[in-house]
N, C-alpha and C positions, 0 to 999 in steps of 0.2 A: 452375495457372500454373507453367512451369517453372522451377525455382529456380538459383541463381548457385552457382557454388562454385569454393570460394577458393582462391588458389595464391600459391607462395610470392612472400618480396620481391621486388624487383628489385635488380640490383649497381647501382652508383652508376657505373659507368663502361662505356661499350659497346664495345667492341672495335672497329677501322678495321674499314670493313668498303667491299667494292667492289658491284658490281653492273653486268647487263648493260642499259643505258639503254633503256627506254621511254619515247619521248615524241608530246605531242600535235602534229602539224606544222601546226594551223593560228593565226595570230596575228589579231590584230587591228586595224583601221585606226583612224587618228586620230580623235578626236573634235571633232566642230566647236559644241557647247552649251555649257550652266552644266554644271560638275562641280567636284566637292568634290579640292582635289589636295594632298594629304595630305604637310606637311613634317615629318619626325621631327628633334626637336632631338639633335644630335652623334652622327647617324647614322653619319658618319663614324669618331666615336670608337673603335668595338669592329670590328676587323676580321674579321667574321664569312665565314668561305670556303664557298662555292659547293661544294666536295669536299668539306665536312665531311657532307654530305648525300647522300653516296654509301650506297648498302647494294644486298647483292647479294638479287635474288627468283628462284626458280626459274620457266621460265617456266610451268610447267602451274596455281601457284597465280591467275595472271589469269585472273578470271571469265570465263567465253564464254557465259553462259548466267546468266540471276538463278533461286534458287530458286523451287520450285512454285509457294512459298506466300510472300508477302512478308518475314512473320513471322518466319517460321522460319530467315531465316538469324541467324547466330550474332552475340555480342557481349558484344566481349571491353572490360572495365572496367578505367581505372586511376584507383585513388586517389592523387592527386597525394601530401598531405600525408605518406602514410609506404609512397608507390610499392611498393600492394601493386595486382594483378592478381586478376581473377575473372572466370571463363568460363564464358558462357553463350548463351540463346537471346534475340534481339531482343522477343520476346513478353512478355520478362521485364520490361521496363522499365518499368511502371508500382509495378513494386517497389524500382525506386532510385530513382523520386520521390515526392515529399510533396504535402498538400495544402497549396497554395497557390505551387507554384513556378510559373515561367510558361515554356510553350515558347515559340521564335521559329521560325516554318518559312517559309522562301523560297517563296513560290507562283507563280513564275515558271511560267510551259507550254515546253516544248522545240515549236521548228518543223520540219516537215519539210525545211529550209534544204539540201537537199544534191538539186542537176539536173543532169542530164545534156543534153547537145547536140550539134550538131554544127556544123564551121564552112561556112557557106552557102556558099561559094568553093572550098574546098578536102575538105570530106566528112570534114575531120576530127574527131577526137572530144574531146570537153571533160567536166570533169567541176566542178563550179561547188559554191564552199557560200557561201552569202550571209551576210553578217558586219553589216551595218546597212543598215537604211533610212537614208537621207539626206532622200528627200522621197518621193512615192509615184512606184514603177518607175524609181527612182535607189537605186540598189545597192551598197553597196562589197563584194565581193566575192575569196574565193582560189579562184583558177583553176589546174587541172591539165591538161596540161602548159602552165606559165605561161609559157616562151620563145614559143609560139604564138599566146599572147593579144595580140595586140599592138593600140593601137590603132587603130582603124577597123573591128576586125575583126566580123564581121554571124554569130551564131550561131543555128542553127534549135533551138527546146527540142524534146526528147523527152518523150512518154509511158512511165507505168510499163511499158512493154510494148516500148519503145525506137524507138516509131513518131515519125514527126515531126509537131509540131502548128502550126499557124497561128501558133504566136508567137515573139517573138523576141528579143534583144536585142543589144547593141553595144556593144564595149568604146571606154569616152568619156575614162578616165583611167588615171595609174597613180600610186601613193603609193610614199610613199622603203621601206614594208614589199615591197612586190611585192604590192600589191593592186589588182585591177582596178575600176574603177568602171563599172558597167554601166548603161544607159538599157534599157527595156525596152517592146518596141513590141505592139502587137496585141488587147492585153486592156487592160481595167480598171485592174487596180491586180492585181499577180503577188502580192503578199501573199494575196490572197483566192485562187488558185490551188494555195498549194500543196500543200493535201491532194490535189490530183488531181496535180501533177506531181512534187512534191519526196518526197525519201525521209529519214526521219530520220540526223540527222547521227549515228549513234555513234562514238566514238573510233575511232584506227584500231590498238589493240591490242585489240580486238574483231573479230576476224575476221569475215566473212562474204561470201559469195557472193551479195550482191544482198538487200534489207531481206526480216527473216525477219516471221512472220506477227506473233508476239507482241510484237515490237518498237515501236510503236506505244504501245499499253498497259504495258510495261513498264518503258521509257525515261521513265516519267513520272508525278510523285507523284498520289496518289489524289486531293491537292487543289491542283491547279495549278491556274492561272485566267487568270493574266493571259500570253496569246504574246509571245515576245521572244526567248527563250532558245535560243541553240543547242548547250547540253550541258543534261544535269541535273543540279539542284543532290541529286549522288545520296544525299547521307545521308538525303534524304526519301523515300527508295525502298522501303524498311523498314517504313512506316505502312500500316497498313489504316483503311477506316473502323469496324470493329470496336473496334480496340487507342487510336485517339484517340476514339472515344466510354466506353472503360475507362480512360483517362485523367482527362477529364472528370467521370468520373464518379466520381472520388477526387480531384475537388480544384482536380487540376491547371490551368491557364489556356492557351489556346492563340491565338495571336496571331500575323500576317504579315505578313512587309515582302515586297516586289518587289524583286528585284535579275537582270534578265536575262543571263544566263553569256554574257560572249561569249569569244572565243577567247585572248583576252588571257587568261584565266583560266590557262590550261594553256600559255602563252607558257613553253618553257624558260627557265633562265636561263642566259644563255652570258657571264655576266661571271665573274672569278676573285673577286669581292668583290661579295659579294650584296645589297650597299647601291647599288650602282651600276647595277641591274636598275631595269629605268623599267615599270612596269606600263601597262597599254593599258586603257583608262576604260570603264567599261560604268554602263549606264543602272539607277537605282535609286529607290525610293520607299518612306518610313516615314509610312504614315497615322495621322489620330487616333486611331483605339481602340487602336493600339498603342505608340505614345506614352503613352498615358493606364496601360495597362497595364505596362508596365517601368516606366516612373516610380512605379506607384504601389508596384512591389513592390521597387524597391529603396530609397525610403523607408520603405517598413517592414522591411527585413532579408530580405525574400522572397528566392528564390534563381531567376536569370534562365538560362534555359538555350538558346542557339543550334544550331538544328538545322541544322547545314553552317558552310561554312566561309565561304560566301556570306551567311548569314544574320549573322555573327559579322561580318563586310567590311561590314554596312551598317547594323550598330549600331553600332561603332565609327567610323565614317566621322562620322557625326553627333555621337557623343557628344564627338568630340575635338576639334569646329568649336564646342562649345554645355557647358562646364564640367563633363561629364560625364555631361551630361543628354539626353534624345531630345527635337526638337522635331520637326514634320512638312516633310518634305524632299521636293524630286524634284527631281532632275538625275541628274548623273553623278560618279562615285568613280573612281580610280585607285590607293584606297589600297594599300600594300603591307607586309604585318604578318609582321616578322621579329625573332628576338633581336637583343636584350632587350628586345621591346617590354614596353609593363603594358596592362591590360584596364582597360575602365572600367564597362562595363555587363555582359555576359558571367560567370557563376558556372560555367558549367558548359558540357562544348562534346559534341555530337553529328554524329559523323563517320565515316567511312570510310578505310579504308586506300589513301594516296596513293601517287603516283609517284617515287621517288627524284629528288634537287635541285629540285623542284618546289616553285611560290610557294606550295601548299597545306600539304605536307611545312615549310617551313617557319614556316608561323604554325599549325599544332599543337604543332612543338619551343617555339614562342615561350610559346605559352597552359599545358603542360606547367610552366614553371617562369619568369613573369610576371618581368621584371625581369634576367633571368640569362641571362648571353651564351651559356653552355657548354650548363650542366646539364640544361636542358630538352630541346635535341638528344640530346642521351645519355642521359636517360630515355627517351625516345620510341623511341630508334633500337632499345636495348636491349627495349623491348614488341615492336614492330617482329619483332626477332629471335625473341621467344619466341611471337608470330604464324606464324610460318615456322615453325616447329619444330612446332607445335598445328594444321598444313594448313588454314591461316586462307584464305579466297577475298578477292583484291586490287582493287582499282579501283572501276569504277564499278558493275557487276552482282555486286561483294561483298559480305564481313560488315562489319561495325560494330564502332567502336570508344567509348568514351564515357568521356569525364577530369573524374572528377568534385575 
């Protein structure tokens, strides 16, 4: 097993630092169920800036590609309590837990949500990523080029091969986002279609010319389950079923909540006061054996460890509705976790390297230093820096990072 090796402190203070903005363009549309909508007392209080979240990335360190081998990409550690650093390989991590801690892993399934078509009137061309079901072949839906969606408008779907199919649908709405609502005619129910029509959604600082072969299988964790998700929740991209049966196999406990990624996730934040950013709801669920398992390890001092930042949004979600405790949940969350928030169930967070200003970027500065409006961004930002400097891979087919 590859071993971790250690580097020095970290400074206490991270220098201003700029960067050229990557972001996700697709948002999310309003929710119309039960969700959990998360009020932070004197949110207001600490005015935390939207720029303080800035840092520059080169752009060649964004992954285009996930390594060979799951495993094997790297990950790099920070120990909160005296912010030292240690780099290494993902494969290692049964060596920075114990027996008896408990994983949390999101097993959401990413969808092939992303069609192409054409408009049955005019031959033009569409390119569609579906954002929720509403009811079956009721769609909300971001359309490209959206000044042409208008509604009435009748689209023919495309084949992966860009032929036109028998089916069809119809823009029937539009929301205050610039989201279309689609009806969808010819078939069944287009959820059961879209292994054959739709292409997986990857972000769009993943280049590519039309879905590559491995994308499929790589965009998605070894134990995803339940469909819903249109990104992945990628800190779980990392696992094999190798390295969680050698988990298991010291100890550890492994247990999953549902939380479907929708686009709201990667929603920039275009407010200058990042208390003022309203996150977009996505569908979630904490069943009983994982209930039963957090609860039983944080009464006895076990140590809880969320794998993504998803996973950590839907423990938290619950635990701050129910005294700090998990009880069994399904609806929907909007929570949005920023300095200074505090953790209630969460020991330990497993994640990936995010996007500058991004809601992800910051509820890892928040989890860095629980409680503390500043320090925790400028820890982070400052790993961050010495990521870039150690030709760390960014985003979502990157390395890992792990704040114990």
């Amino acid at each position: 097993m590859p071993s971790l090796t250690q580097n020095s402190h970290l400074v206490h203070h991270a220098s201003r630092l700029t960067y050229s903005k990557v972001i996700h363009n697709f948002v999310g549309p309003p929710c119309s169920h039960r969700r959990l909508s998360i009020s932070v007392v004197n949110r207001y209080l600490f005015a935390v800036r939207t720029a303080d979240f800035y840092f520059e990335l080169p752009p060649e360190l964004i992954a285009q590609q996930p390594v060979l081998r799951r495993d094997q990409s790297r990950l790099l550690v920070l120990h909160r309590a005296d912010q030292r650093l240690e780099h290494g390989q993902f494969q290692a991590l049964p060596d920075l837990l114990r027996a008896g801690d408990v994983l949390v892993l999101n097993n959401s399934r990413v969808i092939p949500a992303r069609l192409h078509g054409i408009n049955s009137a005019t031959g033009g061309k569409f390119e569609i990523l579906l954002l929720e079901e509403n009811q079956v072949n009721d769609w909300w839906a971001m359309m490209r080029p959206g000044k042409r969606a208008r509604i009435g408008a009748k689209i023919q779907l495309l084949d992966h091969h860009g032929a036109a199919t028998v089916f069809s649908c119809e823009v029937t709405g539009l929301n205050e986002s610039g989201h279309r609502r689609l009806k969808f005619s010819g078939l069944a129910n287009i959820f059961y279609l879209l292994e054959q029509l739709g292409a997986i959604p990857l972000p769009p600082y993943i280049e590519r010319h039309g879905e590559q072969a491995g994308d499929r299988e790589r965009y998605q964790t070894v134990y995803a389950a339940a469909a819903g998700s249109i990104a992945a929740p990628t800190a779980g991209l990392h696992f094999t079923p190798e390295l969680l049966e050698n988990l298991r196999a010291r100890g550890v406990e492994t247990c999953f909540v549902t939380l479907h990624v929708g686009a709201g996730t990667f929603l920039p934040v275009k407010t200058e006061n990042v208390a003022a950013h309203r996150m977009h709801a996505e569908r979630f669920e904490v069943g009983a054996a994982t209930v039963s398992a957090v609860n039983a390890a944080k009464e006895s001092g076990r140590r809880v460890i969320a794998v993504g930042t998803t996973a950590m949004r839907a423990l938290e979600s619950v635990a701050r509705q129910n005294a700090g405790k998990l009880n069994v949940y399904a609806g929907k969350t909007d929570i949005f976790i920023f300095p200074p928030a505090t953790f209630q169930i969460a020991d330990a967070l497993l994640t990936n390297f995010h996007l500058p200003e991004s809601t992800l970027l910051m509820l890892v500065s928040a989890f860095a230093a629980p409680g503390e409006k500043s320090r925790g961004r400028e820890l982070v930002l400052a790993t961050y820096a010495e990521a870039i400097r150690q030709r760390y891979r960014f985003f979502s087919y990157g390395d890992a990072m792990l704040l114990l």
